[in-house]
C-alpha positions as CSV (number, residue, x, y, z in Angstrom):
1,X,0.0,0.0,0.0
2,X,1.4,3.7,-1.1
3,X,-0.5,6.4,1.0
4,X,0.1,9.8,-0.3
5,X,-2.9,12.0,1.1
6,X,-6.0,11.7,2.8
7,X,-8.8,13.1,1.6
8,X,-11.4,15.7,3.3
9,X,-14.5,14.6,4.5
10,X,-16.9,13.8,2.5
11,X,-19.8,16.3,0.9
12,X,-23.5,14.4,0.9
13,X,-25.0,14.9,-2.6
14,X,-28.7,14.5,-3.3
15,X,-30.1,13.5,-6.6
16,X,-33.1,12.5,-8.3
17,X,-32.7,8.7,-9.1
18,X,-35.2,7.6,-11.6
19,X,-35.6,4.4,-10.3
20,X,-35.8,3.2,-7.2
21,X,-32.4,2.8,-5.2
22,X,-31.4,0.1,-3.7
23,X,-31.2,1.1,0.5
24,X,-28.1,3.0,1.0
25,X,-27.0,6.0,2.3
26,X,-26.7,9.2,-0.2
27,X,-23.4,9.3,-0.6
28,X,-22.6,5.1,-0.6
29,X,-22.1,3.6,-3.9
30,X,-22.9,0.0,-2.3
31,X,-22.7,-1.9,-5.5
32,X,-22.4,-2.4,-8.9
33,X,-23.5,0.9,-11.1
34,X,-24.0,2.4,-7.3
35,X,-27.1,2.6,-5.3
36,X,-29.4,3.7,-8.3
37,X,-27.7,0.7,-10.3
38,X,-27.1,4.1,-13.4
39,X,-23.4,4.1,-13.2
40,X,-24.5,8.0,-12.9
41,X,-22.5,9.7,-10.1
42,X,-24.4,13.2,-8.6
43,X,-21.2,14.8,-8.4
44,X,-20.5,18.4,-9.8
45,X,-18.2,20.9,-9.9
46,X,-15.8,18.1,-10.8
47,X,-12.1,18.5,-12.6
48,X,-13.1,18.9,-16.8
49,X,-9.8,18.5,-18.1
50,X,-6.8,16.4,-16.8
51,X,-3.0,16.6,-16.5
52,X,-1.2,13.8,-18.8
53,X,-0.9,11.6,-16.2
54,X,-4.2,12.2,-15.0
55,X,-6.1,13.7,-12.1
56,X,-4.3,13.8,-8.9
57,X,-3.6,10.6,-7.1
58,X,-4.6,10.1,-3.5
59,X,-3.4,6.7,-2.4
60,X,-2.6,3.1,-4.4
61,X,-3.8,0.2,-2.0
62,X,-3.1,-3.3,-3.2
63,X,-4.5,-6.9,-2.1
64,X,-7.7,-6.8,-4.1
65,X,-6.1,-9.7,-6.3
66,X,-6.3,-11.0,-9.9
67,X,-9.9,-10.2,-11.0
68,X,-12.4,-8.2,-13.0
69,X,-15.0,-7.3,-10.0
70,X,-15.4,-3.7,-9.5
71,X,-15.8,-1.2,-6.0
72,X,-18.7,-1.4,-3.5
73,X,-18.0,1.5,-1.7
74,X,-20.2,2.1,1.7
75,X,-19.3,4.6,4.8
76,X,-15.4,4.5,5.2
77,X,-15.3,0.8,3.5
78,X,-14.3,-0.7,0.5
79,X,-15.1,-4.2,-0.7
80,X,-14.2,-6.2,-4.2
81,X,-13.6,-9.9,-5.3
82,X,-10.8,-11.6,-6.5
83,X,-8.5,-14.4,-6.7
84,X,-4.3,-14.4,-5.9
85,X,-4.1,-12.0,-3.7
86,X,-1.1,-10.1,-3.0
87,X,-1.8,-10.5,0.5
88,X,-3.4,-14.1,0.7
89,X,-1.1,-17.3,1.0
90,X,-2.8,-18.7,-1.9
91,X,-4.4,-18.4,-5.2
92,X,-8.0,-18.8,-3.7
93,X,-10.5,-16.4,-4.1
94,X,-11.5,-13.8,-1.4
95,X,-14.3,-11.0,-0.3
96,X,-11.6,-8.7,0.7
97,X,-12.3,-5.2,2.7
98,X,-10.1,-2.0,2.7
99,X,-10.0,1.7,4.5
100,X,-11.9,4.5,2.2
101,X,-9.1,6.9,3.9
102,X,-6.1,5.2,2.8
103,X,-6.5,2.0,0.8
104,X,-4.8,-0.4,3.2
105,X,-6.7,-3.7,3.6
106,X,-8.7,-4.2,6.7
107,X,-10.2,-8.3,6.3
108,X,-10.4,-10.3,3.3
109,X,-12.5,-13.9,3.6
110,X,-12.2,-16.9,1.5
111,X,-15.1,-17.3,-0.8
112,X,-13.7,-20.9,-2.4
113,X,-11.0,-21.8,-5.1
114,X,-10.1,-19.6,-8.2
115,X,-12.6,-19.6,-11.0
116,X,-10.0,-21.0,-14.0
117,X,-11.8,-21.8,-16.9
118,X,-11.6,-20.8,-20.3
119,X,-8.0,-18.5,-21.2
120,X,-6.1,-16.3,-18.7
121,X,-7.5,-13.3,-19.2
122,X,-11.0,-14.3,-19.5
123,X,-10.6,-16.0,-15.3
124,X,-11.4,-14.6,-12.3
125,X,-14.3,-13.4,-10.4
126,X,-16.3,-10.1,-12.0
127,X,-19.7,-9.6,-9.4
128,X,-19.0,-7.0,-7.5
129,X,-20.0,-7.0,-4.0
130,X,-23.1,-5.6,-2.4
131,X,-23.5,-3.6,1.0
132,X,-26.1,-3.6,3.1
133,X,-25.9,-2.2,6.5
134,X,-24.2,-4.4,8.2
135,X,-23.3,-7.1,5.7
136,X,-21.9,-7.5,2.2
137,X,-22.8,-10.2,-0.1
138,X,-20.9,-11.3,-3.0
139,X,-21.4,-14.4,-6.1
140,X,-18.8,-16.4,-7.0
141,X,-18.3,-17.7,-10.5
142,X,-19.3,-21.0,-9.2
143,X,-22.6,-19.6,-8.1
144,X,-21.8,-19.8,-4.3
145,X,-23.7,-16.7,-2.8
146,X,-22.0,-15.8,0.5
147,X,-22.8,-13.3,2.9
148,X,-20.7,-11.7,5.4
149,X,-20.4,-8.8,8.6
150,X,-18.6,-5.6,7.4
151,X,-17.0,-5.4,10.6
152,X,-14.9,-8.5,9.9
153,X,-15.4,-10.7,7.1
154,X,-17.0,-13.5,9.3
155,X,-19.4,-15.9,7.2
156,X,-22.9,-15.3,8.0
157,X,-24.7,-17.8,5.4
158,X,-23.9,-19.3,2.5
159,X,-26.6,-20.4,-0.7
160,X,-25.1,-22.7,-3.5
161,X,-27.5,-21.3,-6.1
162,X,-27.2,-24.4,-8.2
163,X,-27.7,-26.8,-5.3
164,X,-30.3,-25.1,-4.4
165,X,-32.7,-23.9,-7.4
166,X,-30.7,-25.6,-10.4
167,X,-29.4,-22.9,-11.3
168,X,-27.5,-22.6,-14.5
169,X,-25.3,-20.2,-16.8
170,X,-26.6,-19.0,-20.5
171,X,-23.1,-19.3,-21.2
172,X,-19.4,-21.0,-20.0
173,X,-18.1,-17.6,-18.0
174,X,-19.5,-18.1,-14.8
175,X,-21.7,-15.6,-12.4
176,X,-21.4,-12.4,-12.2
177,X,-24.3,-10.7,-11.1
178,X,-24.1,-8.0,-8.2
179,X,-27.4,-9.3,-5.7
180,X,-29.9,-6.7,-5.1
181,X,-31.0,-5.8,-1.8
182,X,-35.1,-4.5,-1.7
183,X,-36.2,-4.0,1.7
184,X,-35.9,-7.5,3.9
185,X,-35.3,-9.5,0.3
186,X,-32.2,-10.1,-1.6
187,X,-32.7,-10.8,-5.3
188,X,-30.7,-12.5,-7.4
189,X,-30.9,-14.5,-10.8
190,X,-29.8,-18.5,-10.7
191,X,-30.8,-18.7,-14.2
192,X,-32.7,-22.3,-15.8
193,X,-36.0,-22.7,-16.1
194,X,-36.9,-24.3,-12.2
195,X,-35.8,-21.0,-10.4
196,X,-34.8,-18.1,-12.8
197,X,-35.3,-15.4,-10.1
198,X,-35.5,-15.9,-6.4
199,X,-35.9,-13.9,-3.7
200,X,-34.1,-14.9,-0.2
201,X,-34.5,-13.4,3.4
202,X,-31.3,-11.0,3.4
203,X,-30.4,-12.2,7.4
204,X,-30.8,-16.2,7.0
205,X,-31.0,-16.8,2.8
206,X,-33.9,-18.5,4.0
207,X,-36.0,-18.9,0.6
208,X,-39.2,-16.3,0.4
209,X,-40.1,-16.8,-3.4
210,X,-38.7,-18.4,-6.8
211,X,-40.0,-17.2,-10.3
212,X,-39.9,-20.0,-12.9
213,X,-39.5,-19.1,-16.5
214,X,-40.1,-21.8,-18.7
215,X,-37.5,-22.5,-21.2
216,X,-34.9,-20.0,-19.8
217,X,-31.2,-20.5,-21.2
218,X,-29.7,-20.0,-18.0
219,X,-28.2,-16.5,-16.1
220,X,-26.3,-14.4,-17.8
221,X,-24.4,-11.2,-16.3
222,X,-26.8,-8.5,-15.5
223,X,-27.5,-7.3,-12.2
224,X,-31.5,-6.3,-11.0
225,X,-32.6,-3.2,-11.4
226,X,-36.4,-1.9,-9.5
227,X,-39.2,0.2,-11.2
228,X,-42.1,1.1,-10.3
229,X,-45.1,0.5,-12.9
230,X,-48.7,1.9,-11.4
231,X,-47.7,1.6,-8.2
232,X,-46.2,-2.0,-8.7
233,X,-42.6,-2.9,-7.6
234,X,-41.2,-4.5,-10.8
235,X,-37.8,-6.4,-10.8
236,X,-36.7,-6.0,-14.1
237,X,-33.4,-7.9,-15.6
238,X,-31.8,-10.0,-18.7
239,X,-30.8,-13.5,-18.8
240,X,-29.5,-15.9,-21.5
241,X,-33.3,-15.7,-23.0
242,X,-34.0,-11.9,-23.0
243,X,-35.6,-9.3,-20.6
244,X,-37.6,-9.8,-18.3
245,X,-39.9,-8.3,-15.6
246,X,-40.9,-10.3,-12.5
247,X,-43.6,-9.3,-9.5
248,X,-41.2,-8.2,-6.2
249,X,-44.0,-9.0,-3.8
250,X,-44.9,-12.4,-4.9
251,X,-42.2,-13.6,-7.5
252,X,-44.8,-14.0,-10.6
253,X,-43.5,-13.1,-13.7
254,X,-45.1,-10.7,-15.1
255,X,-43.8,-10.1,-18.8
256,X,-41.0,-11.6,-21.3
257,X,-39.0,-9.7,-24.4
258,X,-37.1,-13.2,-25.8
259,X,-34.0,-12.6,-28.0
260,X,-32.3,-14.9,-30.4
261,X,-29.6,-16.9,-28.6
262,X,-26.4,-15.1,-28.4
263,X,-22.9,-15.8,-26.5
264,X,-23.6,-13.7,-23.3
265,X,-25.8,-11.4,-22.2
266,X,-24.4,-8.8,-20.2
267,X,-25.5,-5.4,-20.0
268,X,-27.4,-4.3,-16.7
269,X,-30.8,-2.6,-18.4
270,X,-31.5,1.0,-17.7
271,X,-35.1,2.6,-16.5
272,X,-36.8,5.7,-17.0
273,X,-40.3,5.9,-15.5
274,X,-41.8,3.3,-17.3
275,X,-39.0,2.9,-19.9
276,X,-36.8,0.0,-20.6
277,X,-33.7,0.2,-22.4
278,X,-31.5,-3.3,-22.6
279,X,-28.6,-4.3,-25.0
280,X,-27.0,-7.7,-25.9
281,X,-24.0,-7.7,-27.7
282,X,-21.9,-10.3,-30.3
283,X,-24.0,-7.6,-33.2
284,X,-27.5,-7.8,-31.2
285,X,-28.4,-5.0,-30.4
286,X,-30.3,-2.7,-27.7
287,X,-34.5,-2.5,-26.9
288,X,-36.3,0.1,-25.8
289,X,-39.4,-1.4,-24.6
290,X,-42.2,0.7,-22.3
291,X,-43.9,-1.2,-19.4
292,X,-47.7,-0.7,-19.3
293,X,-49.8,-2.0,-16.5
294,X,-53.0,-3.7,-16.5
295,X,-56.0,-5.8,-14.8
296,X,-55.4,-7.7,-12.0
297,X,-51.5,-6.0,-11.3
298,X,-50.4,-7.2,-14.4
299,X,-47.7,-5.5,-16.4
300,X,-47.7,-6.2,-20.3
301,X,-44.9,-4.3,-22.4
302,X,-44.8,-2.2,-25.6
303,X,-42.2,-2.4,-28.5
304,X,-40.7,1.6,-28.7
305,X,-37.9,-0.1,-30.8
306,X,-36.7,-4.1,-31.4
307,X,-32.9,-4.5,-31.1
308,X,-30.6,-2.3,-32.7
309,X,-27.5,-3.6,-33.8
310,X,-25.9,-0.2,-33.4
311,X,-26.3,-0.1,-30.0
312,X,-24.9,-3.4,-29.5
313,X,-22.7,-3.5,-26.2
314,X,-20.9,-6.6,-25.0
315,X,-19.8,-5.7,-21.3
316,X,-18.6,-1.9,-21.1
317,X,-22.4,-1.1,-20.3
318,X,-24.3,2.1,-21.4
319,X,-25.2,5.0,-19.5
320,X,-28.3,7.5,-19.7
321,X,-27.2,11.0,-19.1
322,X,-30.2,13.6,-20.4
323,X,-32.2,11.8,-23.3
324,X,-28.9,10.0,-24.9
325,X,-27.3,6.6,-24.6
326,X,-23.7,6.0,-24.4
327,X,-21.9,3.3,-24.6
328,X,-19.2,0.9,-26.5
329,X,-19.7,-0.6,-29.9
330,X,-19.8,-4.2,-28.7
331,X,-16.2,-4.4,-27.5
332,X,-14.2,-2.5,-30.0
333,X,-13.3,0.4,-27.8
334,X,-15.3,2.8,-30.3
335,X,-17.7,4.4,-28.0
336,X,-21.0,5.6,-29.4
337,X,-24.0,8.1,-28.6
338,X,-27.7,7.9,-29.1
339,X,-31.1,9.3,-28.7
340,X,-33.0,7.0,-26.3
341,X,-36.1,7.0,-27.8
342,X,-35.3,6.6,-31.3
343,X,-32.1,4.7,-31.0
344,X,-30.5,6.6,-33.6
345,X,-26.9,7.2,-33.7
346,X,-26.1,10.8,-32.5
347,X,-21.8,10.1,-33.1
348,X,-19.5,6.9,-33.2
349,X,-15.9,7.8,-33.0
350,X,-12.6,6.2,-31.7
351,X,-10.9,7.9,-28.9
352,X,-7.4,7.4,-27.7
353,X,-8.2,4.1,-26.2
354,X,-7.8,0.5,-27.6
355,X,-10.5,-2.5,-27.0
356,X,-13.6,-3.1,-25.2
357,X,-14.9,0.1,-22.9
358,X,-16.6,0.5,-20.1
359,X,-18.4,3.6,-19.1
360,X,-19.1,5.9,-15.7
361,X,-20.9,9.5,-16.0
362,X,-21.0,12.3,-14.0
363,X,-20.9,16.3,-14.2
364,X,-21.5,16.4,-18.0
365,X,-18.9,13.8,-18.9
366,X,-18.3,10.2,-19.8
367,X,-15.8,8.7,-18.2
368,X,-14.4,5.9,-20.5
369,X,-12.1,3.1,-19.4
370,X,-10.7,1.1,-22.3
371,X,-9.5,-2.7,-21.9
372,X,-6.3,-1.7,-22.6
373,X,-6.2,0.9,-19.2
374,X,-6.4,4.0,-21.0
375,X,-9.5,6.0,-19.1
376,X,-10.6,9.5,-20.9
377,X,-12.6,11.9,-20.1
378,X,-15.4,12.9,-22.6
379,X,-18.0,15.0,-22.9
380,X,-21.6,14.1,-22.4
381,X,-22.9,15.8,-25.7
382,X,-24.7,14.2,-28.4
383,X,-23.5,17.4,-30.3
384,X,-19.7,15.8,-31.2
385,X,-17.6,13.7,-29.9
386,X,-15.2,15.6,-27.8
387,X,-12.3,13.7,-25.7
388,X,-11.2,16.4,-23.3
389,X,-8.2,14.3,-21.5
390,X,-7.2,10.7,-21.2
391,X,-4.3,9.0,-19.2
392,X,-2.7,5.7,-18.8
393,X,-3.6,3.5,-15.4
394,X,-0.4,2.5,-13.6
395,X,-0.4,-1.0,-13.9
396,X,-2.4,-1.5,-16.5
397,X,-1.8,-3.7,-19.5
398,X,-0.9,-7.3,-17.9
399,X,-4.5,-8.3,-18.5
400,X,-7.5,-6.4,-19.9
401,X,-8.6,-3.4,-17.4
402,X,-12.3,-4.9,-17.2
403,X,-13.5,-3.3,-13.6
404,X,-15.9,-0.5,-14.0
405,X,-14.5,2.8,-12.7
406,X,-16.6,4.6,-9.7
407,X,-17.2,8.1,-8.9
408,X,-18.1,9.2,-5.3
409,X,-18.1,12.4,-3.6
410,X,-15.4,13.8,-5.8
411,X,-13.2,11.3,-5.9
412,X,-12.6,8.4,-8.5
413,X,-12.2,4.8,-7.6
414,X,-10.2,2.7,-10.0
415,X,-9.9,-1.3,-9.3
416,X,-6.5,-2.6,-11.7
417,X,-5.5,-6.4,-10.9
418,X,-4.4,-6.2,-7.1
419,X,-4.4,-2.6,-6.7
420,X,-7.2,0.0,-5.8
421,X,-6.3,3.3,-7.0
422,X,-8.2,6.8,-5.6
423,X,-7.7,10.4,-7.5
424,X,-8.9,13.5,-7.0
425,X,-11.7,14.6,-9.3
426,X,-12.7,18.0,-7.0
427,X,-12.5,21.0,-8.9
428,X,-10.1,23.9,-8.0
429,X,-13.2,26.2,-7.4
């Protein structure tokens, strides 16, 4: 661990979240895509251009292993997956904790062996852990869901979501998902037909509902997101088969958008009121569907658009800032913009980056981190494409740089390998 600074205290931010957050303090970002599940940080008044070796950096804490999970951040804490730690005596895989202030690792817990299929740089855990008061729950690849106590890493339950509900990948990549927390329920996707969503008691894993989908192809790698259709709680996700919008109160599914089979599904989908936007990539596309409710609590959907193949997106994800989409072309590195509701192309242009991006917004800009660990800064404007800054992330290059980048109360969190990096994003004033 390299400590350089530490960093004020932090600034609560409020912002309207158009769909319902997950339960977390303001100023957590307690798992994947933060609270709001957006990727959207509230932060202003941010940095808008860059040195050449990029904003200021804080610390550089190491430990968080070989892996592709990104940072839950909650209170003082920081929590992320991986396997080969530089800290463990072993090349299993562990929850591991580490000090918001400084980067130096607090706890880290043994989740089971290394996930070790397929080539090198495709291994390793990518589900990003999920905070919840006063315990963090995290999926292996091998679909072991394990929940433990922030305060030390002790295992609290455990669910083998195969065991348990059959549960089965859509593809040979393992899980990945980041569990949602709703209230007293933790929701997560096994994947199959028997059990495609479940919902478990959060304290025991103790099972409260299962939602069979008949014929599903198995999980694939999006994480829940919650809307709220005429007053309806909707838990609305992608597997292997398509989108999908299940019933939070009693599990029944409530509507299906199937897509032709495809390598992975990936993308978490994005809300707006009753909007639905989801993308698959290997050329399939992204949806924009509209949920519409009915008798008896049902919720049927409307076609806005079928899949687009230019909004394709294979696992950088998309963000919504205003009324335009941006995102990665699949995983070619050549980021794209377009207008929600029509899907049409606004810009597609290569920036200074190489391979498959992944994307954070905040403050009028798209932050864009490329597989090959260049991150630029760009800005938010279906106008042009304008790259304002980019740098290179020490470290980078030994494997793709996968982990999604977070922004949170000014500063910007950046998971490379082992190490955790933090910069300063705060403007001068």
């Amino acid at each position: 661990m390299r400590y350089l600074s530490r960093p004020v205290a932090r600034a609560a931010v409020a912002a309207g979240l158009t769909i319902l957050p997950i339960t977390a303090r303001a100023t957590d970002w307690p798992t994947f895509r933060g609270a709001d599940r957006t990727a959207v940080a509230p932060d202003t008044d941010l940095l808008e251009s860059w040195p050449d070796d990029g904003p200021p950096l804080i610390w550089e804490g190491a430990g968080a292993g070989r892996g592709y999970a990104s940072l839950a951040i909650a209170g003082n804490r920081i929590y992320t997956l991986g396997d080969s730690l530089s800290t463990a005596p072993d090349a299993d895989e562990y929850l591991s904790c580490f000090d918001r202030t400084n980067g130096q690792q607090l706890w880290k817990t043994k989740t089971g062996i290394a996930w070790t299929d397929g080539q090198e740089s495709w291994q390793s855990s990518r589900s990003t852990p999920t905070v919840d008061g006063d315990l963090v729950y995290v999926l292996s690849p091998f679909g072991q869901l394990v929940a433990c106590r922030t305060a030390d890493g002790s295992e609290v339950f455990r669910v083998d979501l195969r065991e348990r509900f059959s549960g089965k990948k859509g593809d040979a990549w393992g899980y990945s998902e980041s569990v949602t927390i709703d209230g007293d329920k933790l929701v997560c996707i096994p994947g199959g037909p028997e059990a495609t969503m479940v919902a478990l008691d959060k304290k025991s894993g103790e099972t409260i509902w299962t939602c069979p989908v008949e014929d599903d192809r198995g999980a694939g790698h999006a994480s829940i997101v919650i809307a709220s259709v005429g007053g309806r709680r909707v838990y609305v996700s992608t597997t292997a088969s398509g989108a999908l919008g299940v019933d939070a109160e009693t599990g029944r599914l409530l509507w299906t958008y199937p897509i032709d089979k495809t390598v992975a599904v990936i993308p978490t989908p994005i809300l707006r009121d009753d909007l639905v936007f989801f993308a698959a990539g290997y050329k399939r596309g992204g949806a924009l569907l509209r949920q519409v409710p009915g008798p008896g609590g049902g919720v049927s959907i409307e076609e806005i658009y079928p899949l687009n193949t230019d909004l394709a997106n294979k696992h950088g994800g998309i963000v919504l800032v205003g009324d335009h989409l941006y995102g990665d072309s699949d995983d070619k590195g050549i980021p794209w913009c377009a207008d929600l509701m029509t899907g049409t192309l606004a810009w597609k242009n290569r920036g200074s980056g190489r391979n498959s991006a992944c994307v954070t917004a905040a403050d009028g800009h798209v932050y864009v981190k490329y597989s090959d660990g260049t991150l630029a800064l760009v800005k938010a404007d279906p106008a042009a494409y304008e790259e304002v800054s980019s740098f290179k992330v020490p470290g980078s290059g030994d494997r793709p740089s996968w982990a999604h980048a977070v922004i949170l109360d000014g500063l910007l969190y950046l998971r490379e390998g082992d190490a955790i990096l933090c910069y300063d994003l705060r403007g001068k004033g």
